[in-house]
RODO-486135 format. One line per field, with one value per residue: z negated, y negated, x negated of N, C-alpha, C, O in turn. Coordinates in Angstrom, 1 decimal, decimal comma. Example, Ala and Ser with C-alpha at 12.3 -4.5 7.8 and 13.67 -1.06 7.14 Angstrom:
2
n.z = [-7,8_-7,1] $
n.y = [5,7_2,2] $
n.x = [-13,2_-12,8] $
ca.z = [-7,8_-7,1] $
ca.y = [4,5_1,1] $
ca.x = [-12,3_-13,7] $
c.z = [-7,8_-7,9] $
c.y = [3,3_0,0] $
c.x = [-13,2_-12,9] $
o.z = [-8,5_-8,0] $
o.y = [3,3_-1,1] $
o.x = [-14,2_-13,4] $
***
This chain:
100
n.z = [-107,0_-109,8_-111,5_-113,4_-112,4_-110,1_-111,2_-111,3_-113,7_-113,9_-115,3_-114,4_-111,4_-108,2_-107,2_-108,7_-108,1_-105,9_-106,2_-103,9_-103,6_-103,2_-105,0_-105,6_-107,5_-109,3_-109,6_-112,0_-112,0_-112,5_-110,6_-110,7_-110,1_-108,1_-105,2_-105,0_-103,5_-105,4_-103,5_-104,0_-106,8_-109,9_-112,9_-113,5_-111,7_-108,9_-105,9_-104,4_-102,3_-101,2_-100,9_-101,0_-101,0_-103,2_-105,6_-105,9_-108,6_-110,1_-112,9_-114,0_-114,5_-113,9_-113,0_-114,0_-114,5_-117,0_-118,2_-118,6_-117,6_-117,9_-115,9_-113,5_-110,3_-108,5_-105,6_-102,4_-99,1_-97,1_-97,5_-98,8_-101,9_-104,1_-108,0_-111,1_-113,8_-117,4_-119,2_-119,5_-118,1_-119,7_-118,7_-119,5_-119,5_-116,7_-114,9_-116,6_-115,2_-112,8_-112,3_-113,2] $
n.y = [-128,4_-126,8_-123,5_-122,4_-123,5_-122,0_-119,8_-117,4_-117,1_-116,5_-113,8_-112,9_-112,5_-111,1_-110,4_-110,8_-113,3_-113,3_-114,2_-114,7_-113,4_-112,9_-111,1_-109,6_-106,1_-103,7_-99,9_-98,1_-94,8_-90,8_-89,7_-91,4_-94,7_-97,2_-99,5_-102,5_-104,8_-107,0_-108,4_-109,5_-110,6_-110,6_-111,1_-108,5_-106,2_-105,7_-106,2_-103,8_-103,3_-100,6_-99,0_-96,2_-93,9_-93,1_-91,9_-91,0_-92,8_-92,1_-92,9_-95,8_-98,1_-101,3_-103,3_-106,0_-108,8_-107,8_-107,2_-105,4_-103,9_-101,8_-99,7_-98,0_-96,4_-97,0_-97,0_-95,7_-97,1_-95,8_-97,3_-99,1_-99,7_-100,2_-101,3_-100,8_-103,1_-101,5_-103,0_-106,2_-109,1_-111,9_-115,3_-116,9_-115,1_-114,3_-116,7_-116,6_-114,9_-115,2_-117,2_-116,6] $
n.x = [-116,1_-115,8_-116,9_-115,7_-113,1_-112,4_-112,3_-109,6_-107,6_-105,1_-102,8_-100,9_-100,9_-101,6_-104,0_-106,8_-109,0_-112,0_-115,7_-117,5_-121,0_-124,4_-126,2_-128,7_-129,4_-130,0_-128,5_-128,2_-127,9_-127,4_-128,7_-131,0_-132,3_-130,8_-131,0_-129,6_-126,9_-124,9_-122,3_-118,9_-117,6_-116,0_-114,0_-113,6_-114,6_-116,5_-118,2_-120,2_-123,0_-125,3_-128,2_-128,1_-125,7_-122,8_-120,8_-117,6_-115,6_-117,7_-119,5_-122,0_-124,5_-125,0_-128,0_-130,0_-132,3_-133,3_-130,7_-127,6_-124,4_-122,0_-120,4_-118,1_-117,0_-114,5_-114,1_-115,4_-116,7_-119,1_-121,7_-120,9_-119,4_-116,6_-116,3_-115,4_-115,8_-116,8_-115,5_-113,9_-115,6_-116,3_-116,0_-118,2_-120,0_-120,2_-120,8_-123,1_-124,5_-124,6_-126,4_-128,4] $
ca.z = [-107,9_-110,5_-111,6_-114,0_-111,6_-108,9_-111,5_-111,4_-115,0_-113,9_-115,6_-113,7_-110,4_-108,1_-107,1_-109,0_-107,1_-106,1_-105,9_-102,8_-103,7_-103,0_-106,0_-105,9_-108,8_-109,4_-110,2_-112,5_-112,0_-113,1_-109,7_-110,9_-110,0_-106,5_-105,3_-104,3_-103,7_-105,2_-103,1_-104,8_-108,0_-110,5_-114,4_-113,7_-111,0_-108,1_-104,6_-103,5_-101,1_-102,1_-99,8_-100,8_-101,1_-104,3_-105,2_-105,9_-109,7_-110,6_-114,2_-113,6_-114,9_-113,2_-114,2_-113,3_-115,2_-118,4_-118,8_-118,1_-117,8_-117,4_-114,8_-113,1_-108,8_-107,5_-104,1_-101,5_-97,3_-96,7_-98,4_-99,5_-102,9_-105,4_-109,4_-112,5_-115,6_-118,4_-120,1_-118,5_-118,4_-120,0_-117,7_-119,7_-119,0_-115,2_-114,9_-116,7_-114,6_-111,4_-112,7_-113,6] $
ca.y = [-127,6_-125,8_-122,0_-122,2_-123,6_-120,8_-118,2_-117,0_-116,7_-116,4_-112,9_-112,5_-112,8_-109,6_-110,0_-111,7_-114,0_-112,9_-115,3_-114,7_-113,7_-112,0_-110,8_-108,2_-105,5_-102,1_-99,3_-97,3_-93,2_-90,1_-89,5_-92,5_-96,2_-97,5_-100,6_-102,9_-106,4_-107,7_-109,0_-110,4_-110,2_-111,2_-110,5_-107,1_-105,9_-106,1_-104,5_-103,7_-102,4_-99,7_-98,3_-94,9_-93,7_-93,2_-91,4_-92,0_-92,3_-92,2_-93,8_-96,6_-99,5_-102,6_-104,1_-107,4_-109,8_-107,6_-107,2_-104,4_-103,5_-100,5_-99,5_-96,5_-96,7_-97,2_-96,3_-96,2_-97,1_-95,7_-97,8_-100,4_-99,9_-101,0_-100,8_-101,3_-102,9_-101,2_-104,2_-107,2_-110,0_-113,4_-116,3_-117,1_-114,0_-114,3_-118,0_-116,6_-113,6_-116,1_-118,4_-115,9] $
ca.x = [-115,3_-116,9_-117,1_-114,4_-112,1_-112,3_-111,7_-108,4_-107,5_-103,8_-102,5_-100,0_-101,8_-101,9_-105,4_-108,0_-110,0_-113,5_-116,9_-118,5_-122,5_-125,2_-127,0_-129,7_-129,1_-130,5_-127,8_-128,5_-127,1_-127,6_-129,8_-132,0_-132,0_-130,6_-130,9_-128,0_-126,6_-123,2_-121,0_-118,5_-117,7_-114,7_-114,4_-112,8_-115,3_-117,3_-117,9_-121,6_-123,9_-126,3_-130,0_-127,7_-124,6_-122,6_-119,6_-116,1_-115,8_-119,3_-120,3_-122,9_-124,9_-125,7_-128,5_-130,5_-133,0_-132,8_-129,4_-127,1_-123,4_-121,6_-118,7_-117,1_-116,8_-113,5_-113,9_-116,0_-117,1_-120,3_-122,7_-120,1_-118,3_-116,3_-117,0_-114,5_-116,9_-116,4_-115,2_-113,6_-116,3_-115,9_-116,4_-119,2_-121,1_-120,6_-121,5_-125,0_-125,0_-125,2_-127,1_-129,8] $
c.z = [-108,7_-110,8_-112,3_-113,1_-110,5_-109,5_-111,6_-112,6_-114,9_-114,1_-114,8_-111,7_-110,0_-107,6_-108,0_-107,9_-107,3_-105,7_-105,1_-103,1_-103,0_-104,1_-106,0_-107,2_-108,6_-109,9_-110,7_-112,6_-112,1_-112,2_-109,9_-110,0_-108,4_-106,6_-104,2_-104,4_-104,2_-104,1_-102,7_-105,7_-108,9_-111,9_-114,5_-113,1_-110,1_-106,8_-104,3_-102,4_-101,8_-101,0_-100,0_-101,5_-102,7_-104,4_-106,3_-107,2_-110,6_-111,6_-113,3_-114,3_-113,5_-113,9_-113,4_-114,7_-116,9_-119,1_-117,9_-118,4_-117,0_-116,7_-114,5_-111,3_-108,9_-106,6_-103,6_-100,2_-97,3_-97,6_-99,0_-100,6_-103,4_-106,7_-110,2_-113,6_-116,5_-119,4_-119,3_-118,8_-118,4_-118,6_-117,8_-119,3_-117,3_-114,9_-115,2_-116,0_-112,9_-111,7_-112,7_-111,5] $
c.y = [-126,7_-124,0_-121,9_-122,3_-122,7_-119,5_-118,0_-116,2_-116,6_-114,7_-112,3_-112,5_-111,1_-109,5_-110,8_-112,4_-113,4_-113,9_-114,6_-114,7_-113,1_-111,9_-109,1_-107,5_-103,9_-100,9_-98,2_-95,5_-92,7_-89,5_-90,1_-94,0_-96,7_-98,9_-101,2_-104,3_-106,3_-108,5_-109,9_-110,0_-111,1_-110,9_-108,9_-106,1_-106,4_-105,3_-104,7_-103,3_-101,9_-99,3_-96,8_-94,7_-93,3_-92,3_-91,8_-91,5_-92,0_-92,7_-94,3_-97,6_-100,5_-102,9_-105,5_-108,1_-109,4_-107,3_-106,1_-104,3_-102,2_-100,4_-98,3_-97,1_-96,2_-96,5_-96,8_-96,1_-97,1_-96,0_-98,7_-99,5_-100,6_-100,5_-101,7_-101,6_-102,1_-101,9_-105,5_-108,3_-111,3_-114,5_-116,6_-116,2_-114,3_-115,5_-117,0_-115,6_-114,2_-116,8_-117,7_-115,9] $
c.x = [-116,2_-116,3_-115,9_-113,2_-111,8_-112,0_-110,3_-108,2_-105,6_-103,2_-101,3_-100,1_-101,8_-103,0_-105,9_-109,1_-111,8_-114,5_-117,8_-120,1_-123,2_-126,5_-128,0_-129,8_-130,0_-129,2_-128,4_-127,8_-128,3_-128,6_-131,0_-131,5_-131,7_-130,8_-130,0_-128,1_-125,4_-123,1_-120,1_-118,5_-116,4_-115,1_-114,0_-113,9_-115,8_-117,2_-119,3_-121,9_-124,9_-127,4_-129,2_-126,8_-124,4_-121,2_-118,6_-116,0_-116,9_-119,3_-121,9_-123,4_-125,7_-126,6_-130,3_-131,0_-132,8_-131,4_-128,5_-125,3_-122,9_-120,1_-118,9_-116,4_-115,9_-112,8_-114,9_-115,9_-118,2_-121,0_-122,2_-119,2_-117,9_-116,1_-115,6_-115,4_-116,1_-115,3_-115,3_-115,0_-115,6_-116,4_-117,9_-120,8_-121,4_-121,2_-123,1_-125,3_-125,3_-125,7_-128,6_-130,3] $
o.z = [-108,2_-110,3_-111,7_-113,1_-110,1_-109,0_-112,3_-112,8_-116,0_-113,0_-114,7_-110,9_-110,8_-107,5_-108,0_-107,1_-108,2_-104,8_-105,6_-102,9_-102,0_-104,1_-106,3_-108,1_-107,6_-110,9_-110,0_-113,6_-112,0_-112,8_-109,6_-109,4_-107,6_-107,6_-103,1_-105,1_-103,7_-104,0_-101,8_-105,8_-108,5_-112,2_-115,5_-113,8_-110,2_-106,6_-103,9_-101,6_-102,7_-99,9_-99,2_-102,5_-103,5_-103,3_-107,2_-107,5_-111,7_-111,3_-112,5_-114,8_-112,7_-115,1_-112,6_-115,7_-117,8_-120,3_-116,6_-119,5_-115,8_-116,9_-115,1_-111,2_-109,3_-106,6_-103,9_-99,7_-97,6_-98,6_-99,9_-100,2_-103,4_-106,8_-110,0_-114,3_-116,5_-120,0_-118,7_-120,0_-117,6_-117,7_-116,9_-119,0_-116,8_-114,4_-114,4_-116,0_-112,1_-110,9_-112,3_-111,1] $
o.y = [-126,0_-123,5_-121,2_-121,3_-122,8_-118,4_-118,9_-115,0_-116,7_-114,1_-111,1_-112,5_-110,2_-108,4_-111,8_-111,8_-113,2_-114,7_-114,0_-115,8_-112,6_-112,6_-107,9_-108,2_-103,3_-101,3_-97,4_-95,3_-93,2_-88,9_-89,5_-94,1_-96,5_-99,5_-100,8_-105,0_-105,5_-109,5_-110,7_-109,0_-112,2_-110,4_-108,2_-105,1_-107,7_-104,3_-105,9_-103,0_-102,5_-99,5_-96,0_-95,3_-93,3_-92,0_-92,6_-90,3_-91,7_-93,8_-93,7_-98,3_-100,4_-103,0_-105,4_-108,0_-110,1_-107,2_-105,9_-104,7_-101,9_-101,0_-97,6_-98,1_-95,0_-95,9_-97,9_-95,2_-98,2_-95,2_-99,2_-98,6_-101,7_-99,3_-102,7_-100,7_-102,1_-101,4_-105,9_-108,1_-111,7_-114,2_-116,5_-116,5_-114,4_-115,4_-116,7_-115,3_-113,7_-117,7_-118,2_-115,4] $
o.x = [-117,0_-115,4_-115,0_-112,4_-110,6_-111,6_-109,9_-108,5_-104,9_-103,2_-101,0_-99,1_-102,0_-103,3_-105,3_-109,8_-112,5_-114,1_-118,7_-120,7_-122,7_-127,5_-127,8_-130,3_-130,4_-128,7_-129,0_-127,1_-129,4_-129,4_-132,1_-130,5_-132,6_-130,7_-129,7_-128,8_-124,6_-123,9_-120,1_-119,3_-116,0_-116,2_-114,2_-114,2_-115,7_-116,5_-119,6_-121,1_-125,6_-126,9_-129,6_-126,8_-125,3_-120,6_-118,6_-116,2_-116,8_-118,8_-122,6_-122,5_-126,6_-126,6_-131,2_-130,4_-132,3_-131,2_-128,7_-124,9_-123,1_-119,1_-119,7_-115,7_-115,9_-111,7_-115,4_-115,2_-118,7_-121,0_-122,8_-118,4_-118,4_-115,8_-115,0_-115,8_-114,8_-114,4_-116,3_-115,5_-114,8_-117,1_-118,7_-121,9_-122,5_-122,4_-124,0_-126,5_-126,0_-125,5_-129,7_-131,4] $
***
């Protein structure tokens, strides 16, 4: 089954489906750069793990292989959050953002 097919592009949908990864990312805050894995991850957001804690509401950038996007934390457990992007991501972005 491919990538397309696992996204849950159903709007009416009370969760969005998440893709099970593990992506190593850097976050970028106002402390300086942490480092983290995604997760999962969907077009809306994501939930990480961070080497150091973060707080609730925070502005942030993700950012991996040159490329960056910006979110705002959720909520958090401990070292596990979750992130709102700024801006929903297209399919196409995410595909190249696991691919990378």
């Amino acid at each position: 089954m491919g990538l397309a097919a696992l996204m849950n592009t159903n709007q009416e949908a009370r969760r969005e489906r998440r893709l099970k990864v593990f992506l190593p990312v850097s976050v970028i805050r106002e402390g300086g750069p942490v480092r983290a894995h995604i997760l999962d991850i969907s077009n809306k957001g994501a939930r990480l793990h961070a080497t150091e804690l973060v707080n609730h509401r925070e502005k942030l950038a993700l950012e991996w292989e040159g490329r960056s996007i910006g979110a705002r934390v959720a909520w958090v457990r401990g070292k596990r959050f979750g992130i709102l992007f700024d801006q929903l991501l297209t399919n196409n972005q995410l595909v190249a953002m696991l691919a990378a």
